[in-house]
C-alpha positions in Angstrom: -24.1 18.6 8.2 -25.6 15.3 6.7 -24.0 16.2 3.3 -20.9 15.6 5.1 -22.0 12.4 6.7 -23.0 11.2 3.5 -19.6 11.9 1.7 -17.9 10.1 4.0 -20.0 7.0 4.2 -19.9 6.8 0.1 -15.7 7.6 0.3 -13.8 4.7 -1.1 -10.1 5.2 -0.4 -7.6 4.4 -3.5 -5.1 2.4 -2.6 -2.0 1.7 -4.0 0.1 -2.1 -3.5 3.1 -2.4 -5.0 3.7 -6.4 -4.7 6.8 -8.5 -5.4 6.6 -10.7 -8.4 7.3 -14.0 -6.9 6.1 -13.8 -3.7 3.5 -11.0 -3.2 1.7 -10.9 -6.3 1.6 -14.9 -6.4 -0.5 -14.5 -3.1 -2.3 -12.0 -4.7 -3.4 -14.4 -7.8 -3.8 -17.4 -4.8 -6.4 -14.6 -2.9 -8.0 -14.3 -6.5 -8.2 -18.0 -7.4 -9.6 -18.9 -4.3 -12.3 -16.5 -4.1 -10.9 -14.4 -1.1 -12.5 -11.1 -1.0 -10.3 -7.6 -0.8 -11.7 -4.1 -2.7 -11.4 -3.5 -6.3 -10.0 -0.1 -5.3 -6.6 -1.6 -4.8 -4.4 -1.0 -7.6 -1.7 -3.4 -8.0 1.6 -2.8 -9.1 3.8 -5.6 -10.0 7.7 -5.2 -9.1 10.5 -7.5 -9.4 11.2 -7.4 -6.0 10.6 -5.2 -3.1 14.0 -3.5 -3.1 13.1 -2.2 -6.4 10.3 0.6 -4.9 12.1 4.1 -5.2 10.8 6.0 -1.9 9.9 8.7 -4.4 6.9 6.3 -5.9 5.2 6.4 -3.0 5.8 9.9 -2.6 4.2 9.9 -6.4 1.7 7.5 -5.4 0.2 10.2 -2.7 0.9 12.8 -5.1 -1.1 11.5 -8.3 -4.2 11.4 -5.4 -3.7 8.0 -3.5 -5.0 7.8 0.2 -2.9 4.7 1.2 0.0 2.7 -0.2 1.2 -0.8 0.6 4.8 -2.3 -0.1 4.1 -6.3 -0.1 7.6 -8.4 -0.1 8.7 -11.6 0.4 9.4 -12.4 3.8 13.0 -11.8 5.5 15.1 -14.4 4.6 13.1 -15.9 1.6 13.7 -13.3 -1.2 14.7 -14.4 -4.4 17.7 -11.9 -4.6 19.3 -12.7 -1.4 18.7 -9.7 0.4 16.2 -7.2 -1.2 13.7 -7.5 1.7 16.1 -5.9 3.9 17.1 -3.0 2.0 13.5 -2.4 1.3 13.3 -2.3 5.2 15.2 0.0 6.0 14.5 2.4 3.3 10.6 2.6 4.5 11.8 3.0 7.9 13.8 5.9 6.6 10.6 7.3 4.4 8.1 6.5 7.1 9.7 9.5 9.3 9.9 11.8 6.3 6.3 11.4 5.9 5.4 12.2 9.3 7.9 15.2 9.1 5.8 16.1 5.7 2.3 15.7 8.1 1.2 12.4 6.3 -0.2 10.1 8.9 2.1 7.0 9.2 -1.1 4.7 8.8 -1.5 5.8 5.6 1.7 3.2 4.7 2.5 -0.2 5.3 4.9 -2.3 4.7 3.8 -6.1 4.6 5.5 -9.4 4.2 3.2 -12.3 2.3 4.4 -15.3 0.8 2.8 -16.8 -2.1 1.0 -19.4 -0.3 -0.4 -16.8 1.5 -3.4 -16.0 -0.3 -5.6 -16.0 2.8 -3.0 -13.4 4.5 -2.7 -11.4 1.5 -6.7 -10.4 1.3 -7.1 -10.3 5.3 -4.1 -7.7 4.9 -5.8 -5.8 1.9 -9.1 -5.3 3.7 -7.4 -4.5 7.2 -5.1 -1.5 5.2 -8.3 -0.2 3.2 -10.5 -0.2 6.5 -8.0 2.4 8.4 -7.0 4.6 5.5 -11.2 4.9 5.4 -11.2 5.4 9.1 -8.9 8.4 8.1 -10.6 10.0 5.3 -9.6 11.5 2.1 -5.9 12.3 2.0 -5.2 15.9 1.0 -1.5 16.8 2.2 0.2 16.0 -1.2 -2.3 17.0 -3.2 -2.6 20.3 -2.0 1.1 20.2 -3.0 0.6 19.8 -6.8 -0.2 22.4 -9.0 -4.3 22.4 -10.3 -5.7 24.5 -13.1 
């Protein structure tokens, strides 16, 4: 029983955040400059815009062994093509019940809105997301899926 214990105390979740290039990932580089603190084991993925994320990444994302993804936009009303934000809305609505259909937990995803002068917002977000996909443990639904030698 304490091997157990001590597997899940040394588990560090992957995460996956796919930002937006001009709002996002600037808040990203304002958490960075100012010395904000989030875990190195989120993996940042640049995108022009948050409409841009294909449902099926994050499907990939679980799939190639990630325990949480992130979608980071600008907010409603501010993107920088007009009206990106909102289709990325209501595709994750859309994906968000597939994945509990598919037995994923739903806090597994997020979908976040941070400005660039949000630095502060950005890393608060970052270490909030990584705290409950460790609360959760390892994800194994998707990767049961996929084929191993």
């Amino acid at each position: 029983m304490q091997v157990n214990e001590t597997a899940k105390e040394q588990f560090r979740p992957v995460i996956v955040a796919f930002c937006c290039n001009w709002c996002s990932y600037a808040g990203a580089d304002l958490a960075g400059s100012s010395r904000l603190n989030y875990p190195a084991d989120v993996k940042i993925i640049r995108v022009p815009c948050s409409c841009r994320v294909n449902p099926l990444f994050i499907l990939r994302a679980f799939e190639r062994g990630a325990d949480g993804v992130i979608l980071c936009g600008c907010h409603p009303g501010d993107c920088h093509y007009s009206t990106g934000n909102y289709y990325t809305r209501r595709r994750m609505t859309l994906l968000f019940s597939m994945l509990d259909y598919m037995g994923i937990e739903r806090e597994r995803t997020r979908v976040e809105w941070v400005s660039a002068a949000e630095g502060a917002k950005f890393a608060a977000t970052m270490n909030d997301f990584i705290s409950t996909v460790a609360k959760l443990g390892e994800n194994r639904k998707l990767r049961d899926l996929r084929c191993k030698k």
